[in-house]
Structure formats: structure tokens, C-alpha cells
TIBAVEX-195523 format. One line per field, with one value per residue: residue number from 1; z, x, y of N, C-alpha, C in turn. Coordinates in nm, 3 decimals. Atoms other than C-alpha are relative to their C-alpha. Example, Ala and Ser with C-alpha at 12.3 -4.5 7.8 and 13.67 -1.06 7.14 Angstrom:
BEGIN
nr c(1; 2)
n.Z c(0.000; -0.006)
n.X c(0.089; -0.082)
n.Y c(-0.119; -0.119)
ca.Z c(0.780; 0.714)
ca.X c(1.230; 1.367)
ca.Y c(-0.450; -0.106)
c.Z c(0.000; 0.073)
c.X c(0.090; -0.077)
c.Y c(0.120; 0.109)
//
This chain:
BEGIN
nr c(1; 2; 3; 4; 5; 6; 7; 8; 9; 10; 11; 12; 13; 14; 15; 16; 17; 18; 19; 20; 21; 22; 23; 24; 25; 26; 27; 28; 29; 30; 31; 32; 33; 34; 35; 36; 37; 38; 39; 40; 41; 42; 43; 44; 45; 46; 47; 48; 49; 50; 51; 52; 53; 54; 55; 56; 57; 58; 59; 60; 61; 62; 63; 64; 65; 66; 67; 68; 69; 70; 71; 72; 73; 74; 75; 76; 77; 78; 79; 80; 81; 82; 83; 84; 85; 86; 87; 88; 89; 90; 91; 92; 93; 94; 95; 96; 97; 98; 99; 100; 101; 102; 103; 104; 105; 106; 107; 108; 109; 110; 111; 112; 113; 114; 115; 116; 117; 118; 119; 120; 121; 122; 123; 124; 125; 126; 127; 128; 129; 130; 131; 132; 133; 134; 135; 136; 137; 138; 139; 140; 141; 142; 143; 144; 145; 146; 147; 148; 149; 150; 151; 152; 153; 154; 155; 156; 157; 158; 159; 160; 161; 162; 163; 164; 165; 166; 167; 168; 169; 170; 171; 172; 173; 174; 175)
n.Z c(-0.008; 0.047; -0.045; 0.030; -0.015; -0.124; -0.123; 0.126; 0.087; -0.041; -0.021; 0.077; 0.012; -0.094; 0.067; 0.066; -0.037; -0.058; 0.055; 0.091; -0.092; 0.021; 0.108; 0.006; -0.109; 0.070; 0.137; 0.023; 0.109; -0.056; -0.087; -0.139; -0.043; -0.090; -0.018; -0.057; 0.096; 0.066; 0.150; 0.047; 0.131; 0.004; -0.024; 0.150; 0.024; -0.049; 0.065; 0.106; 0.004; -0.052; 0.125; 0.111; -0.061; 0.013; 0.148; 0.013; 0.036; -0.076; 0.017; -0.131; -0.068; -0.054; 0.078; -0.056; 0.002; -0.103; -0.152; -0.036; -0.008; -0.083; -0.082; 0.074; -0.080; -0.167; -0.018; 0.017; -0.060; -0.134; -0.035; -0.042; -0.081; -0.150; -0.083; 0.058; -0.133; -0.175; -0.049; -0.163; -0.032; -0.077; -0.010; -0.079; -0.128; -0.110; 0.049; -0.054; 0.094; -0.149; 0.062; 0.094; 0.090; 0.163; 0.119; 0.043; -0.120; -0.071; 0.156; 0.005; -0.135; -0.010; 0.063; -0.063; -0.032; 0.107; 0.020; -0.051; -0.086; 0.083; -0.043; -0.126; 0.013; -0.127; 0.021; 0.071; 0.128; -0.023; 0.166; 0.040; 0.038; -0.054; -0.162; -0.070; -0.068; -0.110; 0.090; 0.010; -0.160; 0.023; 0.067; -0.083; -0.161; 0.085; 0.076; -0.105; -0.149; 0.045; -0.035; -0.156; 0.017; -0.101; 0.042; -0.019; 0.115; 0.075; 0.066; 0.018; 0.026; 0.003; 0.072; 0.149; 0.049; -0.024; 0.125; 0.130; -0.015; -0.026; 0.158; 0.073; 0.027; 0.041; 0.162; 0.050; 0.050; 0.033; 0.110)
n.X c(0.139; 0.028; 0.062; 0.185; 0.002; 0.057; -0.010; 0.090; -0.029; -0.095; 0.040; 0.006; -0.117; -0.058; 0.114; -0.070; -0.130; 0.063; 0.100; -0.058; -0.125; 0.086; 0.012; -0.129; -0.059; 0.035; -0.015; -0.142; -0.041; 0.050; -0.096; 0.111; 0.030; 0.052; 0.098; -0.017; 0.153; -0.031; -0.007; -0.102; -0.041; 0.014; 0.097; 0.069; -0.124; 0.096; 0.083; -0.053; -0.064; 0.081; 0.050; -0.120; -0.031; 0.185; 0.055; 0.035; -0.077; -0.109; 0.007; -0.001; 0.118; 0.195; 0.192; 0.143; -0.068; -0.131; 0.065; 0.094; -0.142; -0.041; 0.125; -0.003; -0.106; -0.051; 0.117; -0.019; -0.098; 0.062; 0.073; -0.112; -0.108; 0.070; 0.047; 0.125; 0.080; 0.024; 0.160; -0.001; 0.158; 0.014; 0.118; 0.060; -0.087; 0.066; 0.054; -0.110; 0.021; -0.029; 0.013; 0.177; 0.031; -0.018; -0.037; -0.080; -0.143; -0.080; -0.124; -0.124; -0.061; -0.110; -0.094; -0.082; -0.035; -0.033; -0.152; -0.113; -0.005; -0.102; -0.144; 0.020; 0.063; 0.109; 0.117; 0.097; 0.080; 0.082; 0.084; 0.024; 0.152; 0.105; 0.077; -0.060; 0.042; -0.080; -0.153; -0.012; -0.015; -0.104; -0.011; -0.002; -0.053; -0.104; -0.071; 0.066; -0.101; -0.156; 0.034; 0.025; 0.108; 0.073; 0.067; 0.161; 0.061; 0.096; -0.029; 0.069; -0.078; -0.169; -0.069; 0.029; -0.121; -0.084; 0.027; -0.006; -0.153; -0.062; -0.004; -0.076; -0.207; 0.004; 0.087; -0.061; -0.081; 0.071; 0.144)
n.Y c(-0.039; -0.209; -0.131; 0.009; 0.137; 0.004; 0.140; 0.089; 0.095; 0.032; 0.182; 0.079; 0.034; 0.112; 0.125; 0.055; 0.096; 0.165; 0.105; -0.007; 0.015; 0.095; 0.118; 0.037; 0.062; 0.165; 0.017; -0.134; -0.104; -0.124; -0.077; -0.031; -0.172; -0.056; -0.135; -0.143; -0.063; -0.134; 0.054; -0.044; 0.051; 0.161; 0.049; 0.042; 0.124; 0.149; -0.020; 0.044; 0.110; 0.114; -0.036; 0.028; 0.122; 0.002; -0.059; -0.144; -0.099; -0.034; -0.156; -0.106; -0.154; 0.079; -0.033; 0.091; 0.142; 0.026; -0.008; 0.137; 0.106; 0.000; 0.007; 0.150; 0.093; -0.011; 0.078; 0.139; 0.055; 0.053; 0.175; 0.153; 0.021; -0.036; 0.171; 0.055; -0.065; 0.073; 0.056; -0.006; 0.084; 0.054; -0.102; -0.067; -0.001; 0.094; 0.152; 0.116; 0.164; 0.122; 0.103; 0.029; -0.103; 0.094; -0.083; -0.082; 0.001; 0.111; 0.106; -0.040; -0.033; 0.117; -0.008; -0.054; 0.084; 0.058; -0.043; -0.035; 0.130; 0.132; 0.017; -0.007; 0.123; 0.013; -0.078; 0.089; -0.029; -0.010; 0.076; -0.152; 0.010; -0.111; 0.061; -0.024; 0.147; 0.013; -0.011; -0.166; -0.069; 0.050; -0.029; -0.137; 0.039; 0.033; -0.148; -0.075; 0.013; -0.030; -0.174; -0.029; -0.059; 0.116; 0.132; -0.045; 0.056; -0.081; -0.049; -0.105; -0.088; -0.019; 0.182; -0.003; -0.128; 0.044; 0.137; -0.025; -0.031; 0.118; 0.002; -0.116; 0.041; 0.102; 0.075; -0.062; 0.071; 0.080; 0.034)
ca.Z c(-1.312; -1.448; -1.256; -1.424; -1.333; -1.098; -0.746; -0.985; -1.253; -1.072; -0.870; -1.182; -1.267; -0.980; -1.071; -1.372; -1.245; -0.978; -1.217; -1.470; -1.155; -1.090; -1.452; -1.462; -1.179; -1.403; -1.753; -1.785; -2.128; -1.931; -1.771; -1.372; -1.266; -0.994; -0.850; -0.848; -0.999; -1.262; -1.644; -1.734; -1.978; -1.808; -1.743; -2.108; -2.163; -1.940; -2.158; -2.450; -2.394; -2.259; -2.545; -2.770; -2.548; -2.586; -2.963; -2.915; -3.120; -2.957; -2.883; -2.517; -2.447; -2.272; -2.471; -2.402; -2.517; -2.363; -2.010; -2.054; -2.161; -1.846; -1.618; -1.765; -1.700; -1.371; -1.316; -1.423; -1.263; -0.911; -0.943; -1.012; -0.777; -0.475; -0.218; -0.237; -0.034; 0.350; 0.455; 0.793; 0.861; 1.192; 1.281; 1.563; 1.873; 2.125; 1.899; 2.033; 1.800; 2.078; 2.050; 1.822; 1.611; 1.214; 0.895; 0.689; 0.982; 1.157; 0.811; 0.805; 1.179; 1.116; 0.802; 0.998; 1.250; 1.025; 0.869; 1.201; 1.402; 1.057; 1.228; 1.560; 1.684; 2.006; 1.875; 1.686; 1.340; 1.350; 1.066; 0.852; 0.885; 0.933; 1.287; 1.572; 1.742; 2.042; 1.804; 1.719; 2.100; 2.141; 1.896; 2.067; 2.395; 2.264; 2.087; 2.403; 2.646; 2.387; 2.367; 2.769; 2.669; 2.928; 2.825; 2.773; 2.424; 2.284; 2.029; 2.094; 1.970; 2.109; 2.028; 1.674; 1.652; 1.777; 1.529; 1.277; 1.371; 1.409; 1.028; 0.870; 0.940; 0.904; 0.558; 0.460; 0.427; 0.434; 0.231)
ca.X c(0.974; 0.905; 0.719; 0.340; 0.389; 0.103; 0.101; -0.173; 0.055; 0.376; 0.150; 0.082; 0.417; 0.524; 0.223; 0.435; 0.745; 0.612; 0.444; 0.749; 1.046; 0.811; 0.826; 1.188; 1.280; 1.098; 1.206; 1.596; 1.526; 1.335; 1.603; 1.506; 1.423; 1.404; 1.081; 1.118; 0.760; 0.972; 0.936; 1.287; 1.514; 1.549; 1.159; 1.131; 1.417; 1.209; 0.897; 1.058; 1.200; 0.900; 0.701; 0.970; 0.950; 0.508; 0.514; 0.427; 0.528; 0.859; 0.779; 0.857; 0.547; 0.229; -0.074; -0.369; -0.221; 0.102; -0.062; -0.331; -0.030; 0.168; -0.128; -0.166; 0.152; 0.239; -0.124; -0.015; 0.344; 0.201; -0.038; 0.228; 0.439; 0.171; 0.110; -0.190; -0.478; -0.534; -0.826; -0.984; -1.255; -1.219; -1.578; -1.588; -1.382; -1.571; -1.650; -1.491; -1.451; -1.505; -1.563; -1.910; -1.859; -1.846; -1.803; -1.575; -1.385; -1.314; -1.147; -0.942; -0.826; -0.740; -0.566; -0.374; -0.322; -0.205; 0.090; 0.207; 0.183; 0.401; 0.781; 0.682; 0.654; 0.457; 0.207; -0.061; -0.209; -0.556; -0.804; -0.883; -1.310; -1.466; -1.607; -1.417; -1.371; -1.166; -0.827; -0.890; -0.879; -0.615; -0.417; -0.511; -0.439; -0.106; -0.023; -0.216; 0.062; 0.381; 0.263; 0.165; -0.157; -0.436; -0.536; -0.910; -0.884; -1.108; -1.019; -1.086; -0.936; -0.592; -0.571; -0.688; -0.411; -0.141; -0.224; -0.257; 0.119; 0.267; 0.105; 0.246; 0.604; 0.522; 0.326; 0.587; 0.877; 0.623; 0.327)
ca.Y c(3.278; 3.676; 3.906; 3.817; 3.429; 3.395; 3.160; 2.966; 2.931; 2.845; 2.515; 2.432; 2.389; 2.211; 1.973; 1.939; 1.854; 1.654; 1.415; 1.482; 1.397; 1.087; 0.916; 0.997; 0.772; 0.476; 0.581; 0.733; 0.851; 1.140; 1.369; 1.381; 1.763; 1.982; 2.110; 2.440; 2.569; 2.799; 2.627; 2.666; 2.517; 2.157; 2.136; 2.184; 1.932; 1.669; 1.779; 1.738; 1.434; 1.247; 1.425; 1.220; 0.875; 0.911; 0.962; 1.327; 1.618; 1.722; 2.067; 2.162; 2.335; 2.150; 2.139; 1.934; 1.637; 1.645; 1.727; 1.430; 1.213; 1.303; 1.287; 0.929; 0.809; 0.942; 0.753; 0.457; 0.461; 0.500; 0.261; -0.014; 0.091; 0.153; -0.116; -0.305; -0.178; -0.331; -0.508; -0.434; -0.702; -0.687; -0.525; -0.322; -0.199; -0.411; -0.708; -1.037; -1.358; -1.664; -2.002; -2.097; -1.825; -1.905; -1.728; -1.531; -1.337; -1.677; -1.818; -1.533; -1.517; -1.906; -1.813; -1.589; -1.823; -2.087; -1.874; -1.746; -2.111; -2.247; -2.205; -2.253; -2.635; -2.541; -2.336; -2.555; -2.482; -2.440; -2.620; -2.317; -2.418; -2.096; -2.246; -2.070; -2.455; -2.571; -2.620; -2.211; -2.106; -2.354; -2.170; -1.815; -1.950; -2.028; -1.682; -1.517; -1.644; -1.611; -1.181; -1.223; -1.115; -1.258; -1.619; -1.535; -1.745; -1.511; -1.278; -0.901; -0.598; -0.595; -1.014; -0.906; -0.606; -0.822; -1.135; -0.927; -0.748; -1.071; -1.185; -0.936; -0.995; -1.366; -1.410; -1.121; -1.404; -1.694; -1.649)
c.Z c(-0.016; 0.102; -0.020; 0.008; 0.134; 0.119; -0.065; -0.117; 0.063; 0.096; -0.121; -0.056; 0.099; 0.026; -0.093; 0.045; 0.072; -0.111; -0.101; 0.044; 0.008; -0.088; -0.035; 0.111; -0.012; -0.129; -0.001; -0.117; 0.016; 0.100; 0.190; 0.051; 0.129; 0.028; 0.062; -0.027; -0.128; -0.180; -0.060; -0.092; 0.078; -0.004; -0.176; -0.092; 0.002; -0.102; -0.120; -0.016; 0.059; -0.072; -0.110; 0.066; -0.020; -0.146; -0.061; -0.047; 0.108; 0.040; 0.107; 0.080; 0.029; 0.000; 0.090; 0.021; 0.028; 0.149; 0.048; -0.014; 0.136; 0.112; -0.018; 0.054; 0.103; 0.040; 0.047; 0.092; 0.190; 0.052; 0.000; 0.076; 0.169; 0.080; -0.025; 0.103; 0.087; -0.004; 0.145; 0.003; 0.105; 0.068; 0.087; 0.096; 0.118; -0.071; 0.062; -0.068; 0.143; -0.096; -0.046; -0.096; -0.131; -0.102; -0.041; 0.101; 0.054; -0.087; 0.015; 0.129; -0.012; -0.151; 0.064; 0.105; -0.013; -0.029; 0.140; 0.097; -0.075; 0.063; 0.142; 0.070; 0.122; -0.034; -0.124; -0.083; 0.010; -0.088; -0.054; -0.049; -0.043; 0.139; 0.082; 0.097; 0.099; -0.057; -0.011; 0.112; 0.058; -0.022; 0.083; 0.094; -0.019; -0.012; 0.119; 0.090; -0.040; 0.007; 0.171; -0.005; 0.127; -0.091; 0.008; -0.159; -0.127; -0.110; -0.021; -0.079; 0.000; -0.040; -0.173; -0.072; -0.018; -0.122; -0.104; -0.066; -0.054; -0.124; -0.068; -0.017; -0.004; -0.136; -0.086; -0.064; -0.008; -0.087; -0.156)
c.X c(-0.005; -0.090; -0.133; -0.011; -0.091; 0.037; -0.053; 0.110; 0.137; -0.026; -0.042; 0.123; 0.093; -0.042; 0.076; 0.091; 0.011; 0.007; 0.139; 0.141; -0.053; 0.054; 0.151; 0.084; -0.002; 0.061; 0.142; 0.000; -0.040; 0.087; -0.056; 0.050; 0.022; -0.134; 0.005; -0.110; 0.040; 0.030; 0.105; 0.046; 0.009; -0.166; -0.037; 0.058; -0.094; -0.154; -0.018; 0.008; -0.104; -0.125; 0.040; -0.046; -0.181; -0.035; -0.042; 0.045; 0.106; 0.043; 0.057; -0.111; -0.150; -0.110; -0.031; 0.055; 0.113; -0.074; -0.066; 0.091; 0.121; -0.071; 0.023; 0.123; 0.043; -0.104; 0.063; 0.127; -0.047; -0.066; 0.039; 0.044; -0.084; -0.021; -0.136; -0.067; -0.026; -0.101; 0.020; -0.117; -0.017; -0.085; -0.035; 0.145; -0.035; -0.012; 0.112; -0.036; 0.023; -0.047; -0.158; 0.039; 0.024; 0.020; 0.141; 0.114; 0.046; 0.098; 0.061; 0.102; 0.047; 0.056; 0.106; 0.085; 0.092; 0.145; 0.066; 0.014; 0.129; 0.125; -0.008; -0.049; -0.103; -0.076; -0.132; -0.058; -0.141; -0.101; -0.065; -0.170; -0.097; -0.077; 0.139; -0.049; 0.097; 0.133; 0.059; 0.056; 0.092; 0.135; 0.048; 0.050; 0.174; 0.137; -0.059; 0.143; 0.150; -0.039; -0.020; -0.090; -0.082; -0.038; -0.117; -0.023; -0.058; 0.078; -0.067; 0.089; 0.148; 0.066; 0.002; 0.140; 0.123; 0.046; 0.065; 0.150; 0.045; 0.014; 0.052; 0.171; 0.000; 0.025; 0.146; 0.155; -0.093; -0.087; 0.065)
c.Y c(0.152; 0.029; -0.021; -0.123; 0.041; -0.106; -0.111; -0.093; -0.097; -0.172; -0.010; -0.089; -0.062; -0.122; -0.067; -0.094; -0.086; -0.128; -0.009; -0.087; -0.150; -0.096; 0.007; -0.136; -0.124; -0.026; 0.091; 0.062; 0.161; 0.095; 0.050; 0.212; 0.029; 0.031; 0.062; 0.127; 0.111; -0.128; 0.069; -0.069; -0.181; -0.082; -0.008; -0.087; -0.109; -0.019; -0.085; -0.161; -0.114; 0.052; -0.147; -0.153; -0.058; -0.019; 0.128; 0.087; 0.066; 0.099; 0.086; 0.064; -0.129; 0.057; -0.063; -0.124; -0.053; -0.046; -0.117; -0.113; -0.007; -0.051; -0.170; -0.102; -0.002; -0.090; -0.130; -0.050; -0.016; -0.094; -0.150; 0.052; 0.014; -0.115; -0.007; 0.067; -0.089; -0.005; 0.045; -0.084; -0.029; 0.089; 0.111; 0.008; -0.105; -0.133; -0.084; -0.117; -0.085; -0.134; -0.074; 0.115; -0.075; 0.092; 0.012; 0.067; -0.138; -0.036; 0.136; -0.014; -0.174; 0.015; 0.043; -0.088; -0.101; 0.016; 0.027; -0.121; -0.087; -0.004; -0.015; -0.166; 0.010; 0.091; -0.066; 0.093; -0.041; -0.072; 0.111; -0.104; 0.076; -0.016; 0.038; -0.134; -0.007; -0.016; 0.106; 0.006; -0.079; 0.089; 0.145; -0.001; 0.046; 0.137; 0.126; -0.017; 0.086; 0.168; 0.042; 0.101; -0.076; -0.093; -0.007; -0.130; 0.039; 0.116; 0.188; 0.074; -0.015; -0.150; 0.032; 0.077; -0.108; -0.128; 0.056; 0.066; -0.091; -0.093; 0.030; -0.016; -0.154; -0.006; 0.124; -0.090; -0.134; -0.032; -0.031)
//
């Protein structure tokens, strides 16, 4: 980096190599970098060479259309490789699913249910209705005692957290 390399231009160049270190890690014809914010001879290697892998004149130097072509693919590689985004449908801190309730949350909380009752012969599978019914709270009861949660049935907050724990490393070899 010389002497008239601003702070400005130098994150830019670690923007680069970021995004440049990145698509190497998916594509080996792209040499993987340092970031070190200083556009030296390997950043213009990696340039080059993922210039060359794009169809792009093979120049070293980031135009427009290099930059939007990098941009682009780092884009794209994150977005395959990111986890999916998390649902939270569980409405409120105080809310409590009990028994009459119906809808959408209920069908998920007996989906949930469901998967984590499958390896377990004393813990009963629930009928995925949407009607929180005496089978549900059953069910809760159930997964209330095995945590040594209180047996309330009901489904507040910390029953919801715990479920939803407990899912997770289920449906993760199950689903």
C-alpha cells in the first residue's frame, strides 16, 4: 500500500478480497488470498484468474464489470451456502397454547410434537389437527415431566423453547 492509498481505498480492497477469499473456497481455479487491504500481486492473480473463470477480459484491474461480476458471485455463493431462515410463530412472551385452541400454531406445535414423540415408545404422537385436543396435552404432559418442567399441559414460553430445542436435534436426524 504507498503512502496516497487512502483508509477509503484500502476497505475497499479488503471488500475485494473478502468477496475474492470467499469464491476461492468454492472454485480452486481462483487462487485463495490474504486479506490484507494492499492490491498486490496475488490480489491481482485472484482477479485475474476469476476475471478468466467469468469470461472477463483478463486484465487484473477492477472495472465496473469485474466488481459487479464479483459482487454477483460472492452473492450467489453465500446464498447457497447460508442456512435457511428460522421461523418464530410462537406469538408473544406471555401467550399460552392450552387445550381448545386451533389453528396454524397448534399444527405446528403437533408437528413438532410428532417428530420428537417418533423414538420414544412412552411418549404418544399427537394427531397433527390444528385443534389443541386432549391427545395434544397428553403429549405435553408427557414431554413436561421427561424436561421436569411443571405438568401444567399447557404450552407457554419456556414449554415452547424447550419443544422447539428438543425438535431441532430431532427432525435434524429424523425429518
Amino acid at each position: 500500500m504507498s503512502d496516497q492509498t487512502t483508509t477509503s481505498d484500502r476497505q475497499y480492497v479488503i471488500e475485494l478480497q473478502t468477496y475474492l477469499r470467499r469464491l476461492a473456497q468454492t472454485n480452486s481455479q481462483i487462487p485463495l488470498i490474504n486479506v490484507d487491504g494492499i492490491f498486490g500481486p496475488e490480489t491481482a492473480a485472484a482477479v485475474t484468474a476469476f476475471q478468466t473463470v467469468s469470461g472477463l477480459a483478463p486484465t487484473g484491474q477492477v472495472d465496473l464489470d469485474t466488481w459487479n461480476a464479483i459482487v454477483l458471485a460472492y452473492r450467489r455463493v453465500t446464498h447457497d451456502t447460508a442456512p435457511p431462515c428460522p421461523i418464530s410463530p410462537f406469538p408473544a412472551p406471555h401467550y399460552v397454547i392450552r387445550v381448545g385452541d386451533e389453528g396454524e400454531l397448534v399444527t405446528v406445535l403437533q408437528i413438532m410434537l410428532d417428530v420428537i414423540a417418533r423414538p420414544f415408545s412412552n411418549i404418544p404422537s399427537p394427531a397433527i389437527i390444528g385443534r389443541y385436543d386432549q391427545q395434544t396435552e397428553e403429549t405435553v404432559r408427557s414431554l413436561q415431566n421427561a424436561a421436569e418442567f411443571p405438568l401444567t399441559g399447557e404450552v407457554d414460553q419456556n414449554t415452547w423453547n424447550m419443544l422447539a430445542q428438543t425438535y431441532n436435534i430431532f427432525c435434524g436426524e429424523s425429518c
